[in-house]
N, CA and C atoms as a LAMMPS dump frame, in Angstrom:
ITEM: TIMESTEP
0
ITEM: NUMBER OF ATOMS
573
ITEM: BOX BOUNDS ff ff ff
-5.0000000000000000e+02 5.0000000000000000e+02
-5.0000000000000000e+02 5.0000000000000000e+02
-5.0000000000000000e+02 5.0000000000000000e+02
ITEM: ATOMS id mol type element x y z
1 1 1 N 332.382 -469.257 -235.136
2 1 2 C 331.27 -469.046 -234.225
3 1 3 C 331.279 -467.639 -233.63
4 2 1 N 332.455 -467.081 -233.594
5 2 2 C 332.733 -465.785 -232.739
6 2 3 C 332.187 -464.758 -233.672
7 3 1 N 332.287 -465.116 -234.892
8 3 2 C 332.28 -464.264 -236.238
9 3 3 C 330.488 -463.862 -236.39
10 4 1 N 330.046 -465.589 -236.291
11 4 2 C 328.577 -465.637 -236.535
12 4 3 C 327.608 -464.768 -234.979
13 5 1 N 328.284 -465.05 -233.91
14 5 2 C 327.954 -464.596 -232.308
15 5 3 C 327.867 -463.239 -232.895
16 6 1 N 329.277 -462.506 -233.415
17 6 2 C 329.356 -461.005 -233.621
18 6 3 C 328.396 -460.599 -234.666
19 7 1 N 328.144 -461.076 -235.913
20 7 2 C 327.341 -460.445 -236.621
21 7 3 C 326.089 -460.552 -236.142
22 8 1 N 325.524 -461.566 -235.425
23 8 2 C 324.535 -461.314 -234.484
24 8 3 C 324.378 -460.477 -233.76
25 9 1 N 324.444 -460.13 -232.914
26 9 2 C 324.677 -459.01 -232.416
27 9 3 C 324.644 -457.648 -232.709
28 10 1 N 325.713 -457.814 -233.553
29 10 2 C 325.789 -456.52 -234.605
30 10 3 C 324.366 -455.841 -235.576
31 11 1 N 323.542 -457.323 -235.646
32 11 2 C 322.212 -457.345 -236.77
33 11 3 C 321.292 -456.59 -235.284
34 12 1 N 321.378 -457.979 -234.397
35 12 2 C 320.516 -457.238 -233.257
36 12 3 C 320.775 -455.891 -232.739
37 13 1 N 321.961 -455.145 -232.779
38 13 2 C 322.103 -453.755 -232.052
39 13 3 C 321.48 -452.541 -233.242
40 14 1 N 321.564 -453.037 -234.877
41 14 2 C 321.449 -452.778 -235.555
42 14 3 C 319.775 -452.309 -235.553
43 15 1 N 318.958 -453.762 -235.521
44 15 2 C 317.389 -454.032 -235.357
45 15 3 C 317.139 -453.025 -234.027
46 16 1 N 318.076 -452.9 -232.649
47 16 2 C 317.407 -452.491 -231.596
48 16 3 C 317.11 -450.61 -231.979
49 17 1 N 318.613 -450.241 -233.162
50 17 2 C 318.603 -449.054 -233.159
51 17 3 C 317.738 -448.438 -234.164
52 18 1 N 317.4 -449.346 -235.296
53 18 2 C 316.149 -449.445 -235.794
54 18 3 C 314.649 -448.948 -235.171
55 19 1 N 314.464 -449.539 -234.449
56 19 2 C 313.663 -449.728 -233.484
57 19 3 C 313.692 -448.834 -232.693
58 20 1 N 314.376 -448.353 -231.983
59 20 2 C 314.289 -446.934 -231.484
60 20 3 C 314.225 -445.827 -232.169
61 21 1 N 314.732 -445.55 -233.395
62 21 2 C 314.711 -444.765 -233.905
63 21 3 C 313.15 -444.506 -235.148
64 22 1 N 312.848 -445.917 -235.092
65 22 2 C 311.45 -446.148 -235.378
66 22 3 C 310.362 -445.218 -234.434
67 23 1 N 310.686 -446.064 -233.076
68 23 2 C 310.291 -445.389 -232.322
69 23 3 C 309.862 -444.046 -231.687
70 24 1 N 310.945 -443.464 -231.843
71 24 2 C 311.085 -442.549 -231.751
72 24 3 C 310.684 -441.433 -232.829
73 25 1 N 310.609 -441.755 -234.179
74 25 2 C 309.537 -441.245 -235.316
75 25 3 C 308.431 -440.639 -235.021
76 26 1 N 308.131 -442.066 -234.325
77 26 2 C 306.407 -442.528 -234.258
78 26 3 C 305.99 -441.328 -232.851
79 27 1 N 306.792 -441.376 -232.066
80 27 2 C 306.428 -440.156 -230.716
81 27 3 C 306.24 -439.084 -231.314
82 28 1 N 307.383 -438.406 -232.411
83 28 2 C 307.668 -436.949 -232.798
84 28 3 C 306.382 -436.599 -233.403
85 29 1 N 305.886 -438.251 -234.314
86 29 2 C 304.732 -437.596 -235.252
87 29 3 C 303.77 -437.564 -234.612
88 30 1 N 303.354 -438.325 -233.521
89 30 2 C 302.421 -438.339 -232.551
90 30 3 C 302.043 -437.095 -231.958
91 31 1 N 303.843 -436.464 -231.319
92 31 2 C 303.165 -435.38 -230.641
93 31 3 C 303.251 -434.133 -231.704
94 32 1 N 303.383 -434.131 -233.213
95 32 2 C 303.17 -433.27 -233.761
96 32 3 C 301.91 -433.259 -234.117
97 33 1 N 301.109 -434.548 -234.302
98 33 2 C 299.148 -434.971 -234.698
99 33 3 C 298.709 -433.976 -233.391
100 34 1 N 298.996 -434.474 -231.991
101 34 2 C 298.728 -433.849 -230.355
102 34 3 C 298.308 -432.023 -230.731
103 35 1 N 300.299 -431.676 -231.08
104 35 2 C 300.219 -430.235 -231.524
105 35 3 C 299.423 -430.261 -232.334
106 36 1 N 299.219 -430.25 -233.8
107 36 2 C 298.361 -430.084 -234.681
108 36 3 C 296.442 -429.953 -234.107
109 37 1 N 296.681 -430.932 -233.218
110 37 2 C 295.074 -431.277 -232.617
111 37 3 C 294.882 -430.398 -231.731
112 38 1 N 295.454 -430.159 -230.87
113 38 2 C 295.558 -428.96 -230.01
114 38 3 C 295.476 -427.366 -230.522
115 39 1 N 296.581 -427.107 -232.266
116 39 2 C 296.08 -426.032 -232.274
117 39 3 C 294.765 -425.78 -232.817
118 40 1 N 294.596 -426.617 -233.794
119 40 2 C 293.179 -426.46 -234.709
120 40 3 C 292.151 -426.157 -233.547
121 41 1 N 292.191 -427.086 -232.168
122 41 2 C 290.93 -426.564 -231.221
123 41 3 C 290.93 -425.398 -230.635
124 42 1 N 292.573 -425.117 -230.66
125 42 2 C 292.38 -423.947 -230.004
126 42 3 C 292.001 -422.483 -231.098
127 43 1 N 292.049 -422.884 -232.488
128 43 2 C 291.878 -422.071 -233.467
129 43 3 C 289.997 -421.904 -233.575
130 44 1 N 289.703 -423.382 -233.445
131 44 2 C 288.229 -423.884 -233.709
132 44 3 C 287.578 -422.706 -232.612
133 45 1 N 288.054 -422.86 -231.569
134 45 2 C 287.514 -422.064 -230.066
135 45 3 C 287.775 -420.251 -230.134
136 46 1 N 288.727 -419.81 -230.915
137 46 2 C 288.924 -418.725 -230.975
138 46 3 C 287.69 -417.904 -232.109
139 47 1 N 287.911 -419.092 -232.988
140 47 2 C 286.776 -418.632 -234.382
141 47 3 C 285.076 -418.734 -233.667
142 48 1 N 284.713 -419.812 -232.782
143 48 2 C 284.023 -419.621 -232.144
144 48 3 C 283.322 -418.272 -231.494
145 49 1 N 284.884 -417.796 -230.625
146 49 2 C 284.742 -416.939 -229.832
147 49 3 C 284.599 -415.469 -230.227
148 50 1 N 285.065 -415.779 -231.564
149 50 2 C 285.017 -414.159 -232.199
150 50 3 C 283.729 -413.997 -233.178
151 51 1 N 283.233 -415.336 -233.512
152 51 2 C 281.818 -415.41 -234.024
153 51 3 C 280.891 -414.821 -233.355
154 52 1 N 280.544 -415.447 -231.522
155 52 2 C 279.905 -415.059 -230.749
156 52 3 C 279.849 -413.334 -230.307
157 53 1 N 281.351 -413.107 -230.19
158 53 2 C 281.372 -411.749 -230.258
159 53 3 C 281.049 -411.079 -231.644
160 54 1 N 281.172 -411.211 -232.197
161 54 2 C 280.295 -410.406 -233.618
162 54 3 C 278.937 -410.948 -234.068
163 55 1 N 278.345 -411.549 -233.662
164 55 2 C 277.23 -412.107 -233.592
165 55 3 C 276.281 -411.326 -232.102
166 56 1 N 277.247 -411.283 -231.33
167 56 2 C 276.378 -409.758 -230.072
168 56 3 C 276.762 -408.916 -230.42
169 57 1 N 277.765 -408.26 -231.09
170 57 2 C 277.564 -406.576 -231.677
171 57 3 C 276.781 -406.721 -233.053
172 58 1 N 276.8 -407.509 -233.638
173 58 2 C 275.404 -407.578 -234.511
174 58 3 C 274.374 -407.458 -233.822
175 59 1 N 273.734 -408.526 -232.762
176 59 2 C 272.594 -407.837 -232.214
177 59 3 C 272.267 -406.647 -231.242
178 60 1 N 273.676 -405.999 -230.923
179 60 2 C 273.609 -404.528 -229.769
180 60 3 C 273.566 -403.556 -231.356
181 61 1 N 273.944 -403.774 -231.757
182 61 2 C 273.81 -402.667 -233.357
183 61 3 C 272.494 -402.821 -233.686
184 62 1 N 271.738 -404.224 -234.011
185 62 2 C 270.273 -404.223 -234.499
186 62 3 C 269.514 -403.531 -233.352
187 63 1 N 269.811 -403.793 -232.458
188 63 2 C 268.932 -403.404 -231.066
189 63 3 C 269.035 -401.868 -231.087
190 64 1 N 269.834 -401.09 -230.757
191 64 2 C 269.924 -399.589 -230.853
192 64 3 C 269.518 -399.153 -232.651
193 65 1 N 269.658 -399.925 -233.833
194 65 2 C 268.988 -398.912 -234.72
195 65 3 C 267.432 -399.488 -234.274
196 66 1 N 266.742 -400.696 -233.718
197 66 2 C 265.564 -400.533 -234.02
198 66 3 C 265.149 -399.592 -232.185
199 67 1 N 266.283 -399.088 -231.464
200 67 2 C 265.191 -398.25 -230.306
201 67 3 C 265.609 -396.6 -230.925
202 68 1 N 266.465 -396.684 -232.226
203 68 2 C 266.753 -395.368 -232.762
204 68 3 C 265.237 -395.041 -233.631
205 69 1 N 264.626 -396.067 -234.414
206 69 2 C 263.856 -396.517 -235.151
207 69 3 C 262.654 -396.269 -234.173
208 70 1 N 262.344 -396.726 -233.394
209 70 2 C 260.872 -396.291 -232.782
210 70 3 C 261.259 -394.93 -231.862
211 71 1 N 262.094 -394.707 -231.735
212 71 2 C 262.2 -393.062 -231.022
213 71 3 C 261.875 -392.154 -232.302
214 72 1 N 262.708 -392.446 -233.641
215 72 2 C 262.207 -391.653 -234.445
216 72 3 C 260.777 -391.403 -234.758
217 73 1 N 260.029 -393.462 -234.223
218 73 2 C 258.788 -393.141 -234.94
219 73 3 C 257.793 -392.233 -233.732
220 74 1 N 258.854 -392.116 -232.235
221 74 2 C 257.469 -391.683 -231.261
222 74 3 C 258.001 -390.121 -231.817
223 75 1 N 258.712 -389.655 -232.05
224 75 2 C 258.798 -388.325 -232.143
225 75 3 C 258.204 -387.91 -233.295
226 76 1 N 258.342 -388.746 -234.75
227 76 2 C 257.124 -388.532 -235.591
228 76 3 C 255.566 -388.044 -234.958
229 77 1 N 254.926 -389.428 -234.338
230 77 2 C 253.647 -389.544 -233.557
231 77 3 C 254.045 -388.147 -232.64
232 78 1 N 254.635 -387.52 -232.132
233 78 2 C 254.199 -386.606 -231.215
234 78 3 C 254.083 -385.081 -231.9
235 79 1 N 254.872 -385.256 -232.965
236 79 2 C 254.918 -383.695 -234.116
237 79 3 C 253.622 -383.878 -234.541
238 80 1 N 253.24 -385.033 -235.031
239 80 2 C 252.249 -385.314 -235.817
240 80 3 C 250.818 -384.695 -234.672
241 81 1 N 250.789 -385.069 -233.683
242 81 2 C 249.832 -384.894 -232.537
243 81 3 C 249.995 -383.534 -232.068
244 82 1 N 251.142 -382.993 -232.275
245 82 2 C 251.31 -381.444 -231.899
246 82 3 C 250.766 -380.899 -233.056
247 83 1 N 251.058 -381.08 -234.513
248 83 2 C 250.174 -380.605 -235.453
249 83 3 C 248.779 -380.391 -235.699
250 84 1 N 248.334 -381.69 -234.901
251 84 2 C 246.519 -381.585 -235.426
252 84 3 C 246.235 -380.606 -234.162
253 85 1 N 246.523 -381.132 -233.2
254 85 2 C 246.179 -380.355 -231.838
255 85 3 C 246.056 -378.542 -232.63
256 86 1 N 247.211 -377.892 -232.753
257 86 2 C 246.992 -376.719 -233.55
258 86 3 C 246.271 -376.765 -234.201
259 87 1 N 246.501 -377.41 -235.646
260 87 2 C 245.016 -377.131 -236.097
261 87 3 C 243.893 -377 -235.78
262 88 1 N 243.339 -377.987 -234.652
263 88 2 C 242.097 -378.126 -233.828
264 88 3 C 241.871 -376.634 -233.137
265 89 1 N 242.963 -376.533 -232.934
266 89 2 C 242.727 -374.723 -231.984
267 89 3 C 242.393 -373.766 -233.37
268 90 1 N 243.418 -373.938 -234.119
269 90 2 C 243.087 -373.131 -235.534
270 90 3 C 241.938 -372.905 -235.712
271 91 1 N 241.239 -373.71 -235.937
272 91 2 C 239.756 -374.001 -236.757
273 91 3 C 238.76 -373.505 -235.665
274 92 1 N 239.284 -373.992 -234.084
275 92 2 C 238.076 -373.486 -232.772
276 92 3 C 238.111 -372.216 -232.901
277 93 1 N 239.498 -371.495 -232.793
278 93 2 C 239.336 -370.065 -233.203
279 93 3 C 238.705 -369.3 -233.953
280 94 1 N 239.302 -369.862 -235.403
281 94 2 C 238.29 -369.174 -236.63
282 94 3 C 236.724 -369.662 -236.259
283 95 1 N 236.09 -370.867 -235.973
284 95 2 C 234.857 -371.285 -235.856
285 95 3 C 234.417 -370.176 -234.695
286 96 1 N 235.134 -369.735 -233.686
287 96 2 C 234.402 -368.949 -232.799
288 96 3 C 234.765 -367.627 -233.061
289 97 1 N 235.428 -367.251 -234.018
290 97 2 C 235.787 -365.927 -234.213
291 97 3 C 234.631 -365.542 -235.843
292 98 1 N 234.606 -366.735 -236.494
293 98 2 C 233.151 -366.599 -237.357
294 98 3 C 231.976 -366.331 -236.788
295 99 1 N 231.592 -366.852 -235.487
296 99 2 C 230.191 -367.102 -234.652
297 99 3 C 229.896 -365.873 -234.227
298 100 1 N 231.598 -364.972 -233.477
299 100 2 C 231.17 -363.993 -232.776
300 100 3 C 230.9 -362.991 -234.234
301 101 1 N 231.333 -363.077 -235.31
302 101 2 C 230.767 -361.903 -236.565
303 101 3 C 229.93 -362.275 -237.207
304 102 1 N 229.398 -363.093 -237.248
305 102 2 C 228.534 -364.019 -238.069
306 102 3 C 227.118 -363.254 -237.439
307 103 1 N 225.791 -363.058 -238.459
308 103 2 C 224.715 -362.253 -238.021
309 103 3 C 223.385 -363.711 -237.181
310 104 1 N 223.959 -364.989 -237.3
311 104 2 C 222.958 -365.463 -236.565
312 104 3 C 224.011 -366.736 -236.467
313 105 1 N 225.006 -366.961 -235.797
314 105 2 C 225.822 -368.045 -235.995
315 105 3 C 224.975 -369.135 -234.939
316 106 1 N 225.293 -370.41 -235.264
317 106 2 C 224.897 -371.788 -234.704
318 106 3 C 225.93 -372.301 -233.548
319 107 1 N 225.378 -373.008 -233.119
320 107 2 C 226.262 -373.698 -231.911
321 107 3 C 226.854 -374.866 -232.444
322 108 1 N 226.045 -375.605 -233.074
323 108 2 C 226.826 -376.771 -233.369
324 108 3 C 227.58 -376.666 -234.36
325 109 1 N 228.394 -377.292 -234.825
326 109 2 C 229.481 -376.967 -236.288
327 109 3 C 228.804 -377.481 -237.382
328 110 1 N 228.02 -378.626 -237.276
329 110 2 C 227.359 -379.314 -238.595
330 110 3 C 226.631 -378.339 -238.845
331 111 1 N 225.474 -377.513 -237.895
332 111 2 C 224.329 -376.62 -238.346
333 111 3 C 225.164 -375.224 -239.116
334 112 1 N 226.696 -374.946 -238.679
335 112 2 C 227.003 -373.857 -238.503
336 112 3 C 227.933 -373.948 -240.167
337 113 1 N 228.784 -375.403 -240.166
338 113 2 C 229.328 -375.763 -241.239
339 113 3 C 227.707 -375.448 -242.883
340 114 1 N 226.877 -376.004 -242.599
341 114 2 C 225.455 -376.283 -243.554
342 114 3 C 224.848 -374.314 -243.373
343 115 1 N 225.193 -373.802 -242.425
344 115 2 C 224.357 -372.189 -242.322
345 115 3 C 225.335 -371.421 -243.112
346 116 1 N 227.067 -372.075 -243.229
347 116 2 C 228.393 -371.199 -243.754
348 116 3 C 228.012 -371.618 -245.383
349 117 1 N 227.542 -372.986 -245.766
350 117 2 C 227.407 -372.849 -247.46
351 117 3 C 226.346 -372.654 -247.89
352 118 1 N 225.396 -372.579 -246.902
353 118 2 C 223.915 -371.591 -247.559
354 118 3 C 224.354 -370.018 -247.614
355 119 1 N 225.018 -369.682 -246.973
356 119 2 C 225.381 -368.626 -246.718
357 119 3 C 226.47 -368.417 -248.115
358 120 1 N 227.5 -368.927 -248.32
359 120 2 C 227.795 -368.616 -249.467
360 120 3 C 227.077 -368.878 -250.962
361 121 1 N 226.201 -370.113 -250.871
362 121 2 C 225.571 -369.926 -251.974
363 121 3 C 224.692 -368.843 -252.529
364 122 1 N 223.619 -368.291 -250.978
365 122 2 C 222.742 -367.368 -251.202
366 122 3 C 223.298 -366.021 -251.602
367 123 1 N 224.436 -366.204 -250.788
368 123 2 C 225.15 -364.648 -251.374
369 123 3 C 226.134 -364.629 -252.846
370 124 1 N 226.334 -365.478 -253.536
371 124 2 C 226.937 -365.454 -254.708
372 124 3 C 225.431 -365.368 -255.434
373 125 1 N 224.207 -365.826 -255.38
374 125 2 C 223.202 -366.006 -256.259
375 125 3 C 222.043 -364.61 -255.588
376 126 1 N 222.448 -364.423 -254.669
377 126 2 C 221.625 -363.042 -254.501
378 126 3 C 222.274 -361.879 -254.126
379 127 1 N 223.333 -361.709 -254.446
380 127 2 C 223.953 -360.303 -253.807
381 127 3 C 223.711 -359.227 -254.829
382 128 1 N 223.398 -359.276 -255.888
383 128 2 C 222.899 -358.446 -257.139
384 128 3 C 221.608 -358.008 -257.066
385 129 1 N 220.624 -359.163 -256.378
386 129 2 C 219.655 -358.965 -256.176
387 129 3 C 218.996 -358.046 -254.689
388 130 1 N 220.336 -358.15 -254.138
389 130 2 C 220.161 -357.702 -252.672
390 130 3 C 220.287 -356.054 -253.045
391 131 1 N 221.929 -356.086 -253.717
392 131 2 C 222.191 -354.426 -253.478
393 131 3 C 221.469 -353.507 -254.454
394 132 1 N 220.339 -354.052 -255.568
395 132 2 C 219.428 -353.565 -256.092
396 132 3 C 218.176 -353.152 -255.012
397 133 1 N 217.661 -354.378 -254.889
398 133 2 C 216.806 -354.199 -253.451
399 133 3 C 217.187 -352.827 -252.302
400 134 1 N 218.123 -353.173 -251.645
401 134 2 C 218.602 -352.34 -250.565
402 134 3 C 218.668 -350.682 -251.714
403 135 1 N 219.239 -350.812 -252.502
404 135 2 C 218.882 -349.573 -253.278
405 135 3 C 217.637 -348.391 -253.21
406 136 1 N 216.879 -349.816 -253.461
407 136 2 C 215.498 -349.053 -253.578
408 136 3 C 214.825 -348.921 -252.505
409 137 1 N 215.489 -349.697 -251.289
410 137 2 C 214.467 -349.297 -250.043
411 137 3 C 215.507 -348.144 -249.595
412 138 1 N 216.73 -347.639 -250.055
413 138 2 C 217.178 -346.249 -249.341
414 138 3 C 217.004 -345.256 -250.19
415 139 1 N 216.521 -345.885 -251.313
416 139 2 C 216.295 -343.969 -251.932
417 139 3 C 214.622 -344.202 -251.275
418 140 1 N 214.044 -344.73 -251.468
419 140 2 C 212.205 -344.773 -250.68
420 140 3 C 213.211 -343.838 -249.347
421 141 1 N 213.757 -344.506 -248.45
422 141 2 C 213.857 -343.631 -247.071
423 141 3 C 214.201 -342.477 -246.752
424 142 1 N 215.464 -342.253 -248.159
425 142 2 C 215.831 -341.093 -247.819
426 142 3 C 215.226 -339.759 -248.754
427 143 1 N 214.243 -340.349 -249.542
428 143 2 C 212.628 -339.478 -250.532
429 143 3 C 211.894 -339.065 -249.387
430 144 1 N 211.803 -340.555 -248.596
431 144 2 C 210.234 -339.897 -247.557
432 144 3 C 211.015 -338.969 -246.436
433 145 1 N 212.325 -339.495 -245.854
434 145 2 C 213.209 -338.525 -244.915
435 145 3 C 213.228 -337.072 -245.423
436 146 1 N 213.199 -336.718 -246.245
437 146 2 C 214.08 -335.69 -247.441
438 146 3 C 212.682 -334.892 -247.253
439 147 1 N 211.358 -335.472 -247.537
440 147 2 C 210.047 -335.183 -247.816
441 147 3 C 209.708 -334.09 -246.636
442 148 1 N 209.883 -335.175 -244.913
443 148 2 C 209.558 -334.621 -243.836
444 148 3 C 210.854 -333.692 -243.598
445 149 1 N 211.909 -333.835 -244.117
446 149 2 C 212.544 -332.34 -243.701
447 149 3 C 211.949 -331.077 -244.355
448 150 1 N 212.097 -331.464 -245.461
449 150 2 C 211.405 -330.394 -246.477
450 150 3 C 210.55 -329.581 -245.54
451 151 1 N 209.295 -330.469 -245.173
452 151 2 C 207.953 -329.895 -244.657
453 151 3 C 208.265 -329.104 -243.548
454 152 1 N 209.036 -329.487 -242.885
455 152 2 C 209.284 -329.11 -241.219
456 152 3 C 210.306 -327.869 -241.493
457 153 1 N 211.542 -327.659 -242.575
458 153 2 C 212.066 -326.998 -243.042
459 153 3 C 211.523 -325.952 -243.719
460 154 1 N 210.685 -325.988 -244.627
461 154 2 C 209.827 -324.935 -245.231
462 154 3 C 209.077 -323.733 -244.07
463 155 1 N 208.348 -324.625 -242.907
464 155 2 C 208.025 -323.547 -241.864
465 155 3 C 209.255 -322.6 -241.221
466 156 1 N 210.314 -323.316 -241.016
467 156 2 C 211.563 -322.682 -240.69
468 156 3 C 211.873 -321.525 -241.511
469 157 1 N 211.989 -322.152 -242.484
470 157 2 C 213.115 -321.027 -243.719
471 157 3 C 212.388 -319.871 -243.705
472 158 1 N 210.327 -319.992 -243.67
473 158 2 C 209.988 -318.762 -243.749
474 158 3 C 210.328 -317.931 -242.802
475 159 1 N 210.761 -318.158 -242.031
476 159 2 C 211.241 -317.297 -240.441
477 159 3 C 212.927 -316.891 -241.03
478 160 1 N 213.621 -317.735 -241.514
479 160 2 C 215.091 -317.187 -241.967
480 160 3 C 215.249 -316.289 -242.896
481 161 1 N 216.382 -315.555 -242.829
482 161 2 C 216.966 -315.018 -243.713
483 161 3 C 217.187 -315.519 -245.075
484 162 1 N 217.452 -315.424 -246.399
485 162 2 C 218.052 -315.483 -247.304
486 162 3 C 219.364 -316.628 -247.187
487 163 1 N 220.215 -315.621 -246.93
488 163 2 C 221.397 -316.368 -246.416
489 163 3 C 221.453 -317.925 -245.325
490 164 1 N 220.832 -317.369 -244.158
491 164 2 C 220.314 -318.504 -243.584
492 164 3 C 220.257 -320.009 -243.894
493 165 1 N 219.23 -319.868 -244.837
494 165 2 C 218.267 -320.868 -245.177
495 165 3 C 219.1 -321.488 -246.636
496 166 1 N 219.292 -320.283 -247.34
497 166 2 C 220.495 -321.431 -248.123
498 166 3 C 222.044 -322.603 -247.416
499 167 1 N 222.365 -322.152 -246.536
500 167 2 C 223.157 -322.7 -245.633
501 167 3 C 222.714 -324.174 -245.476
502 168 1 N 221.766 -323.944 -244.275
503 168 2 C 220.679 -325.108 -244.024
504 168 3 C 220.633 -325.985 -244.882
505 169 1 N 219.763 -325.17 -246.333
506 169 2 C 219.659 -325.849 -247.096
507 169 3 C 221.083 -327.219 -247.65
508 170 1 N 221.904 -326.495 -247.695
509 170 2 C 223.173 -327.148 -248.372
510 170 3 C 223.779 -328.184 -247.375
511 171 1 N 223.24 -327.592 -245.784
512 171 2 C 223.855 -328.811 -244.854
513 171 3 C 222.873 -329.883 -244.719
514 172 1 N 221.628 -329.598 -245.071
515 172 2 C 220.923 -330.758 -245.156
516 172 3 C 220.687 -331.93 -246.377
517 173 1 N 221.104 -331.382 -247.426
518 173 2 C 221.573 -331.893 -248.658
519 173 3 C 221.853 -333.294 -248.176
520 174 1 N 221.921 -334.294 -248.647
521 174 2 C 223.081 -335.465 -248.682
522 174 3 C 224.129 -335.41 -249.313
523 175 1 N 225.203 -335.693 -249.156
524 175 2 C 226.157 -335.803 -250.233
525 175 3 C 226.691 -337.208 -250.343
526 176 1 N 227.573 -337.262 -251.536
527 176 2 C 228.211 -338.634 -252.313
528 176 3 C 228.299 -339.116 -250.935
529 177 1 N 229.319 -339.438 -249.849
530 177 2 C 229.796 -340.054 -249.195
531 177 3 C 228.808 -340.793 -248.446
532 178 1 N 227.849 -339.476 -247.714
533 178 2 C 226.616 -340.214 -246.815
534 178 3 C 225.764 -341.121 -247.377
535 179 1 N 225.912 -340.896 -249.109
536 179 2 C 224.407 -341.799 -249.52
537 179 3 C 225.207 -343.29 -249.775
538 180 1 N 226.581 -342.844 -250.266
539 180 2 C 227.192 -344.5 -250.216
540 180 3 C 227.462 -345.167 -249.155
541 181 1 N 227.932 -344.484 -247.691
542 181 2 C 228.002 -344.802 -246.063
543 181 3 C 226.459 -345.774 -246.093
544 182 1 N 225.677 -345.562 -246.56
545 182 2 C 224.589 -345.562 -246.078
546 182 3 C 224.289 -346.88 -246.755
547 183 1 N 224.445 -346.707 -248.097
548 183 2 C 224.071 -348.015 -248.958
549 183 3 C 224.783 -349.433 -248.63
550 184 1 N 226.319 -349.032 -248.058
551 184 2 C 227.31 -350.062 -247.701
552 184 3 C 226.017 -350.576 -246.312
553 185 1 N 226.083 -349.521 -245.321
554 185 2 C 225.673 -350.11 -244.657
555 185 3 C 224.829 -351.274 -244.634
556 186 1 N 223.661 -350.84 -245.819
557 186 2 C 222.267 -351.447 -245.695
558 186 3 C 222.957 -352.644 -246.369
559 187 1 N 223.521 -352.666 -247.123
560 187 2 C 224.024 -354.035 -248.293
561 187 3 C 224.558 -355.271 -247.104
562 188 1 N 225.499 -354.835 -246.192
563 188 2 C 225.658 -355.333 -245.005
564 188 3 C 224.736 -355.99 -243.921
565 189 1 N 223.808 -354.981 -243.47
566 189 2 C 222.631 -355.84 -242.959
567 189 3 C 222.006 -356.9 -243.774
568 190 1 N 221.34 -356.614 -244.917
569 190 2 C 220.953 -357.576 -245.624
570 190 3 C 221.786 -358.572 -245.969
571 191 1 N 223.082 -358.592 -246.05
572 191 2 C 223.724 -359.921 -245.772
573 191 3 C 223.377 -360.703 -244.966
């Protein structure tokens, strides 16, 4: 009985240490699932946290190229507006610097734009016809001019000398320069 009492015992201290040591398994793996669960959230929360942060320097990066992006485009728009502006002066200039040389310039630009290509047409299709024209009305002026010196000259010369009157004569002459001075001129008006 002492034998059967002892191996009892012995089975039960056996089963109890079983059992604790069962036990005790079951805690370690428990609080290693705990750890395990604990770090993954705290991994889950970090990946989170570094998402969020690169997810706002993604949008502070989109945000400054698109206010880099419309600064470029207002400074475009303002070159662009500084450009025409010049031009606009360009063109007022020449338009009023044409008007003041121009022999009958217009006020308005449409009348003045429509008076500038009559004006070049008439003068590509009549300027041949002009400096023929003007030709013939300065030799007529300077025949009939030439005529009344003559006349008024002839009473003179009989009063001069020889010498004199050839002088006269030669300064009253025309020469090359005056009769072309003269023709430029007229070709000019008749423009």
């Amino acid at each position: 009985t002492l034998r059967t009492e002892e191996r009892q015992r012995l089975a039960r201290e056996r089963r109890e240490e079983r059992e604790k040591q069962h036990a005790a398994k079951e805690t370690q793996i428990l609080e290693k699932e705990r750890k395990a669960k604990l770090q993954y959230e705290k991994q889950l929360e970090e990946r989170q946290r570094k998402l969020k942060e690169q997810k706002q320097k993604e949008e502070q990066r989109r945000a400054a190229v698109e206010e880099k992006r419309k600064q470029k485009i207002e400074e475009e728009k303002e070159r662009y507006e500084a450009v025409m502006h010049r031009t606009l002066e360009r063109n007022q200039r020449l338009e009023t610097r044409q008007k003041r040389w121009s022999w009958g310039g217009s006020v308005t630009p449409d009348s003045e734009s429509k008076t500038a290509l009559l004006y070049t047409a008439s003068k590509r299709s009549t300027s041949t016809a002009n400096i023929k024209q003007t030709e013939a009305v300065m030799n007529k002026r300077l025949s009939s001019s030439a005529a009344l010196l003559n006349a008024s000259d002839r009473t003179r010369r009989s009063q001069l000398s020889p010498l004199d009157s050839s002088v006269i004569s030669r300064l009253l002459a025309p020469t090359q320069a005056s009769l072309a001075r003269s023709k430029s001129a007229a070709t000019l008006s008749a423009d």
